[in-house]
NUKE-887506 format. One record per residue (C-alpha): z, x, y; residue in one letter. Coordinates in nm, 3 decimals, always signed. Layout:
% NUKE-887506
Z_X_Y_A
...
//
This chain:
% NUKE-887506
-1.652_+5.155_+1.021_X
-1.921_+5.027_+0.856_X
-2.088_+4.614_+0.924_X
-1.900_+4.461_+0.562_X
-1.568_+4.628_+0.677_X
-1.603_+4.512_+0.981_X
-1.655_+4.167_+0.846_X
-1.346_+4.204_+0.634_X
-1.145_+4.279_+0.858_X
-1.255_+3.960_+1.068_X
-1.165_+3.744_+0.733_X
-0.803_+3.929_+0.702_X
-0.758_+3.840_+1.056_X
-0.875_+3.445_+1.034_X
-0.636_+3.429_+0.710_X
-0.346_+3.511_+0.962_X
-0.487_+3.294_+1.222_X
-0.514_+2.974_+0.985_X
-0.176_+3.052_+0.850_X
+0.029_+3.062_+1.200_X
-0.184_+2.763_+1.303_X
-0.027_+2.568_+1.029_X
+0.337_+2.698_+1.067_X
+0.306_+2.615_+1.410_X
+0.135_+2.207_+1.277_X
+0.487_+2.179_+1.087_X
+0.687_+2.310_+1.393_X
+0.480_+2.034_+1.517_X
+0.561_+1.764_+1.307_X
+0.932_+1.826_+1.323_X
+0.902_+1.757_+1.711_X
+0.697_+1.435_+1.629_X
+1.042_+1.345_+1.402_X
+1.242_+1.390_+1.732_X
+1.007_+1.204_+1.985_X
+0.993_+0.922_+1.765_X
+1.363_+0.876_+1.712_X
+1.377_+0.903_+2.072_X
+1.071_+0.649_+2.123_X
+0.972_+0.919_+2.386_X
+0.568_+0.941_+2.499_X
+0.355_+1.182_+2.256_X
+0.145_+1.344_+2.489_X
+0.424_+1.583_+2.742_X
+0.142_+1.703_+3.024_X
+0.455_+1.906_+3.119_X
+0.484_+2.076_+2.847_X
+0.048_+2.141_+2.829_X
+0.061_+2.301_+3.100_X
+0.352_+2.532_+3.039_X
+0.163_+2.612_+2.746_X
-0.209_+2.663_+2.911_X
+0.037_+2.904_+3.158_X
+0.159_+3.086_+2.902_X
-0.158_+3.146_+2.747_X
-0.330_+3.250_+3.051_X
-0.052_+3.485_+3.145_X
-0.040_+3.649_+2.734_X
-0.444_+3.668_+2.725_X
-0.526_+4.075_+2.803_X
-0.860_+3.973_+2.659_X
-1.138_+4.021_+2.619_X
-1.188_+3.657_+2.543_X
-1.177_+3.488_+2.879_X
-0.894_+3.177_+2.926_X
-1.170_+2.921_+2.952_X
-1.215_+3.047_+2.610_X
-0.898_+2.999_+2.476_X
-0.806_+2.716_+2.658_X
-1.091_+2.535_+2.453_X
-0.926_+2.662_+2.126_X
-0.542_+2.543_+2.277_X
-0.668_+2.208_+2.396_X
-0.828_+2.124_+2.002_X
-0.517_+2.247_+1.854_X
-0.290_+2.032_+2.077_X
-0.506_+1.789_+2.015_X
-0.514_+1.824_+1.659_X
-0.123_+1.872_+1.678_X
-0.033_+1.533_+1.865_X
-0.210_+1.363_+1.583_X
+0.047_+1.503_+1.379_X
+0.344_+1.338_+1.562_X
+0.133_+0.994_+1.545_X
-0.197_+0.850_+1.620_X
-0.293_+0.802_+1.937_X
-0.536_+0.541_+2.067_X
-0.701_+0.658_+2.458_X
-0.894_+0.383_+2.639_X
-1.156_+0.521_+2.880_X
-1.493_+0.343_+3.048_X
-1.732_+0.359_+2.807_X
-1.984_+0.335_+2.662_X
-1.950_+0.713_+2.453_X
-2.134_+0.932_+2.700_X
-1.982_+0.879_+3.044_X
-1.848_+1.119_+3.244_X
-1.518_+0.947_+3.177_X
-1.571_+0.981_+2.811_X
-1.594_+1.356_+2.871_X
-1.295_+1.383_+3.094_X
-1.092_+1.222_+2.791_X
-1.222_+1.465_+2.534_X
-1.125_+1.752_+2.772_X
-0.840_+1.642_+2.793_X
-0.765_+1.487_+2.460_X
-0.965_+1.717_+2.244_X
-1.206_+1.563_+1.929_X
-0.909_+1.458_+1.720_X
-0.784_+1.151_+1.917_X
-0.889_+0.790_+1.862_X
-1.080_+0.656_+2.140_X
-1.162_+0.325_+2.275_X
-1.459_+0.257_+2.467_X
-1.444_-0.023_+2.705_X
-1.671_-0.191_+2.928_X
-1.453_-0.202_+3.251_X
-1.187_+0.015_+3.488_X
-0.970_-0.313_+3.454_X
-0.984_-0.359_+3.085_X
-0.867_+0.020_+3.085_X
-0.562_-0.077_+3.271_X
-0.511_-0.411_+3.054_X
-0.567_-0.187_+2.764_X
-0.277_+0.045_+2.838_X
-0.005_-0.199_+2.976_X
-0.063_-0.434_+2.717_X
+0.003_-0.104_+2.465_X
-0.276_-0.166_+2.246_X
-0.355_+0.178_+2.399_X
-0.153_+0.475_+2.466_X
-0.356_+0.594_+2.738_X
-0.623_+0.539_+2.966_X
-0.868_+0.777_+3.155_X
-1.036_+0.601_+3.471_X
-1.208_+0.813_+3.805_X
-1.034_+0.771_+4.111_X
-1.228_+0.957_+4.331_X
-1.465_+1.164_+4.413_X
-1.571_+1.426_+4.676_X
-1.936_+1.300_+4.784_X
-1.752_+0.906_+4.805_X
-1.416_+0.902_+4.811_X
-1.139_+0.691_+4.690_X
-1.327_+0.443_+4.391_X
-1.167_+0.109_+4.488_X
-1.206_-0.010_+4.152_X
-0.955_+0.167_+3.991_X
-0.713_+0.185_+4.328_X
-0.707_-0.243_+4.320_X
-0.583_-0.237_+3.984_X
-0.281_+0.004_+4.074_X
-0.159_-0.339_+4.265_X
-0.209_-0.594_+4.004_X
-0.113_-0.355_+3.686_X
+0.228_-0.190_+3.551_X
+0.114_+0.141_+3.467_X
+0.175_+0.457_+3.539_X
-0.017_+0.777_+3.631_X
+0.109_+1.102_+3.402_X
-0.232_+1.336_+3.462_X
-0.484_+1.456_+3.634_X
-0.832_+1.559_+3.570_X
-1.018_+1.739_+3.812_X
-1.331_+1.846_+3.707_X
-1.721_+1.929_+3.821_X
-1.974_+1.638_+3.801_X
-2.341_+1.766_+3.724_X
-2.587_+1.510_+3.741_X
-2.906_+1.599_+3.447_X
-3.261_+1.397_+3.476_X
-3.324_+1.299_+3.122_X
-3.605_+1.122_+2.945_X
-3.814_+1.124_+2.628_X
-4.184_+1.202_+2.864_X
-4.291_+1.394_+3.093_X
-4.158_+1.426_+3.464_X
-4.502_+1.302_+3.610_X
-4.476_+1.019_+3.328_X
-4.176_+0.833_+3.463_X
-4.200_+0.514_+3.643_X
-3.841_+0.393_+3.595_X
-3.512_+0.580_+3.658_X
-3.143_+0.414_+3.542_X
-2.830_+0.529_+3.651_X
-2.489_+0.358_+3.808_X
-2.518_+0.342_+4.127_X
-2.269_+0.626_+4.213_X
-2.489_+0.879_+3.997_X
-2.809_+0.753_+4.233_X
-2.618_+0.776_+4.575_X
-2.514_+1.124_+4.465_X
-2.860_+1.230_+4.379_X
-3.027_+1.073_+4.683_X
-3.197_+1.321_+4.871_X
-3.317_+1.462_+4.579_X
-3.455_+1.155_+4.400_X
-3.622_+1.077_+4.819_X
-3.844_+1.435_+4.770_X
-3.917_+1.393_+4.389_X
-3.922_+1.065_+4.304_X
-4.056_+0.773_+4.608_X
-4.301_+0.560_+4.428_X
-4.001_+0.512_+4.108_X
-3.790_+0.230_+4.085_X
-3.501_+0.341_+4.102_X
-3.288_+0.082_+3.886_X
-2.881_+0.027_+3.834_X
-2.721_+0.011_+3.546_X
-2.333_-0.046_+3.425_X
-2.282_+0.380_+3.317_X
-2.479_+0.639_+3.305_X
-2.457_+0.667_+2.929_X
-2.622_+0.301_+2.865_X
-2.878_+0.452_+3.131_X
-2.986_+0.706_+2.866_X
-2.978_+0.416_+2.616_X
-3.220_+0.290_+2.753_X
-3.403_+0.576_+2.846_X
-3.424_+0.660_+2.471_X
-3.598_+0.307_+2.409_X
-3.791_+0.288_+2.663_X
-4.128_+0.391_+2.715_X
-4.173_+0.605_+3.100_X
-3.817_+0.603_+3.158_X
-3.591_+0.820_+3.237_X
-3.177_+0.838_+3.302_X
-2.926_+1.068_+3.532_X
-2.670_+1.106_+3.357_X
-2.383_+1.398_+3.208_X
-2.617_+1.722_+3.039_X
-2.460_+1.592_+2.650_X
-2.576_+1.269_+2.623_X
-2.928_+1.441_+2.634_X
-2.827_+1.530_+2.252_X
-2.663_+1.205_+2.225_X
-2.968_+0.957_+2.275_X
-3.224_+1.260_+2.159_X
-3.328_+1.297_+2.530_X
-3.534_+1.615_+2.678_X
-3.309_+1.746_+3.003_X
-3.637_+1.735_+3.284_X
-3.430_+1.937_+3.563_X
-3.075_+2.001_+3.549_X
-2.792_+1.958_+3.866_X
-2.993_+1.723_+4.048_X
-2.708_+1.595_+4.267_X
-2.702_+1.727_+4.687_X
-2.418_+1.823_+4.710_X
-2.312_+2.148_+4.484_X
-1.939_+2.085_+4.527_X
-1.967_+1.720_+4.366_X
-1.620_+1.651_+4.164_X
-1.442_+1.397_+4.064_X
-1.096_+1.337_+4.016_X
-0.960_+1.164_+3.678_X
-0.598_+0.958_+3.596_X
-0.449_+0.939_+3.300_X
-0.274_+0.575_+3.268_X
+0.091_+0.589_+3.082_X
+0.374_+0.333_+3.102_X
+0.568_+0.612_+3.215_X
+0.541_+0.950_+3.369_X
+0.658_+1.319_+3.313_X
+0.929_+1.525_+3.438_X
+0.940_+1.797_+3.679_X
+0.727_+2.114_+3.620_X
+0.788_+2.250_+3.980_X
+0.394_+2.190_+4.051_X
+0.356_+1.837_+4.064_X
+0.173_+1.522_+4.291_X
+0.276_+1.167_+4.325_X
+0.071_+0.894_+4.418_X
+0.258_+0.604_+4.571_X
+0.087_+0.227_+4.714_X
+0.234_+0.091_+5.006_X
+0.197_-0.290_+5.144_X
+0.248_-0.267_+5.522_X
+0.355_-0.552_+5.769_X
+0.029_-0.608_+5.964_X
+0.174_-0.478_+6.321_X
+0.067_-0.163_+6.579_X
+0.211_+0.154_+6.428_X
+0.234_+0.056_+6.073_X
+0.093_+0.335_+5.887_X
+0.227_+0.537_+6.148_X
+0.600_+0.462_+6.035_X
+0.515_+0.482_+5.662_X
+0.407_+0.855_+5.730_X
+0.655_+0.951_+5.919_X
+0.889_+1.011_+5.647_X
+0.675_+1.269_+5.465_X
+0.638_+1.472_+5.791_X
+1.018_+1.480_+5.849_X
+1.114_+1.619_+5.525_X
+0.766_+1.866_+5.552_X
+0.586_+1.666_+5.275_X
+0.223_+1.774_+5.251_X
+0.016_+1.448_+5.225_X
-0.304_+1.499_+4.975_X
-0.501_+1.165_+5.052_X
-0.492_+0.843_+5.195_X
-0.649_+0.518_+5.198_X
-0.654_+0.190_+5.295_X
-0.697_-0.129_+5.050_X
-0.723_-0.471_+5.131_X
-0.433_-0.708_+4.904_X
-0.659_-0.979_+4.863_X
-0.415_-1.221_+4.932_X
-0.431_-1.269_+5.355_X
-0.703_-1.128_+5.639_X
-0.607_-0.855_+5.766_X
-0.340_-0.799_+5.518_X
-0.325_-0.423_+5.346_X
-0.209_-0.154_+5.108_X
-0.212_+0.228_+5.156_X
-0.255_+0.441_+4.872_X
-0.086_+0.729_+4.928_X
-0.093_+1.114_+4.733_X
+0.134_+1.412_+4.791_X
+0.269_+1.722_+4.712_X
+0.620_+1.714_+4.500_X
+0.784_+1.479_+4.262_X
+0.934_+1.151_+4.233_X
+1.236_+1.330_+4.132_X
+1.229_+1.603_+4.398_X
+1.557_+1.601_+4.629_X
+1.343_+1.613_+4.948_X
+1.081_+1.325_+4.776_X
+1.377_+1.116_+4.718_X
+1.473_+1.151_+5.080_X
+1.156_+1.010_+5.245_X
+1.045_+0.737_+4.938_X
+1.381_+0.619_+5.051_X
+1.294_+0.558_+5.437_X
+0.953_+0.481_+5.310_X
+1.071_+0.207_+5.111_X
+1.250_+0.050_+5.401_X
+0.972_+0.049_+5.661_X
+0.720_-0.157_+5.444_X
+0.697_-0.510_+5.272_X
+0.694_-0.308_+4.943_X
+0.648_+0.008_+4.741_X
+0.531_+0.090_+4.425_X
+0.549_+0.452_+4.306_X
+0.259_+0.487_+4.032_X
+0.325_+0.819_+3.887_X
+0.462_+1.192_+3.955_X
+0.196_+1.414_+3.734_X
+0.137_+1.840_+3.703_X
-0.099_+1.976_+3.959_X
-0.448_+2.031_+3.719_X
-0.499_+2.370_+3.799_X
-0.694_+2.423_+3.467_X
-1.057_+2.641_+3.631_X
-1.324_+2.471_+3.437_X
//
């Protein structure tokens, strides 16, 4: 077969393709009639990931399912639009890693609000001028990020995702490498990068700023300066990428929320995270844990928080296999519950198990 037929045939097939993708947009809308009788939440990360298992499980290739799971995630995105707008809060400015942990999520089609704080995220979603809200809660080079953790005791909201995804820190600037005198980043992007900016970079000032995306901002304006920040925002601010995957540790991710005012149901692969405020005695965490180890509850991650209220006086975030609605999970929240001043469960969410 010659190159035109070939062609053709490509054409015939993308004819079919748009067609089914808009008999499955009406399918679409039809649900959105349902979920809005029902006042029921939009985005179901239930139901996306019975459908990214499905698709890997149907793909014989030979388009790989990273490939197709890009194509999935725009439709769905494209299709949720179709039930009713949707407004996503993240910490902005556009550009941050968080910004790109929303879109890969969320897909291009979604309306998103960049803000200049993890707390006005949270506001931003319990006050429901915002459907959802994508903040960092930790990562593997610094653990738990306090900032976001905190506001799980003053907020109502809910956790109904997970995003956990690879963070690759890019030099950036609009000169030369031996031109720069000034580098901006947040300071998590600099303490990641550390022993690489000590061997390449010890006579630069080495300078803070709010994100990494108002780092290349300013980077773009600025004459000798230069920005760490996420590869994209190179194209963003019209920045030249100097040396790529400068951060020392090769396994650096970080793990993303998605804020709801309620979460999901069951998928059979889930985590909850719950936040626990102890009674300041020996053995305290001790007796909160117990529980989980009982009814052979795998624990994911724990840590400590100060309330701010009292000295001395603290909260334990807690993560673990299983959901809120489990038989077992119901068992030990239930001692739980008894052996501490209080407990708030903030969400039961699907495992991310999406390779990327």
């Amino acid at each position: 077969m010659n190159l035109n037929k070939l062609r053709g045939k490509i054409d015939a097939l993308d004819s079919k393709i748009i067609e089914l993708f808009n008999e499955r947009a009406n399918v679409v809308k039809e649900i959105g009639v349902i979920k809005n009788r029902k006042n029921a939440q939009i985005y179901a990360p239930d139901r996306e990931k019975q459908v990214f298992e499905k698709v890997s499980e149907k793909n014989k290739g030979p388009l790989g399912d990273k490939c197709l799971f890009a194509i999935y995630r725009e439709l769905m995105a494209g299709s949720i639009m179709l039930e009713r707008p949707v407004k996503v809060s993240y910490l902005g400015p556009e550009g941050t890693f968080s910004y790109f942990a929303a879109k890969e999520k969320f897909g291009s089609s979604i309306e998103y609000i960049p803000l200049n704080g993890i707390d006005s995220v949270f506001r931003e979603v319990e006050s429901e001028r915002a459907d959802y809200g994508v903040v960092p809660v930790e990562n593997t080079t610094e653990g738990g990020i306090r900032e976001t953790l905190n506001m799980f005791i003053e907020c109502d909201v809910k956790v109904c995702a997970e995003i956990i995804t690879p963070v690759h820190h890019n030099l950036m600037a609009k000169c030369k490498k031996s031109e720069i005198k000034k580098i901006y980043s947040k300071p998590q992007a600099l303490f990641q990068c550390k022993l690489w900016l000590a061997n390449n970079f010890q006579k630069v000032d080495l300078l803070d700023i709010g994100s990494t995306a108002e780092a290349a901002k300013i980077a773009s304006k600025e004459k000798y300066s230069a920005a760490i920040a996420h590869s994209e925002v190179a194209r963003i601010y019209g920045l030249k990428i100097l040396r790529r995957n400068i951060e020392d540790y090769a396994n650096n991710i970080t793990r993303f929320f998605i804020l709801s005012r309620e979460f999901p149901p069951r998928t059979g692969n889930d985590k909850t995270a719950i936040m626990c405020h102890t009674k300041n005695e020996s053995g305290a965490l001790f007796k909160i844990l117990e529980p989980f180890k009982k009814h052979g509850i795998s624990l994911a991650d724990i840590e400590p928080l100060p309330t701010r209220k009292k000295a001395w006086d603290y909260c334990f975030f807690i993560d673990f296999a299983g959901h809120a609605y489990d038989e077992k999970v119901k068992r030990a929240l239930k001692e739980v519950g008894k052996r501490c001043i209080d407990m708030k469960v903030m969400g039961s969410f699907p495992v991310d198990s999406v390779k990327r």
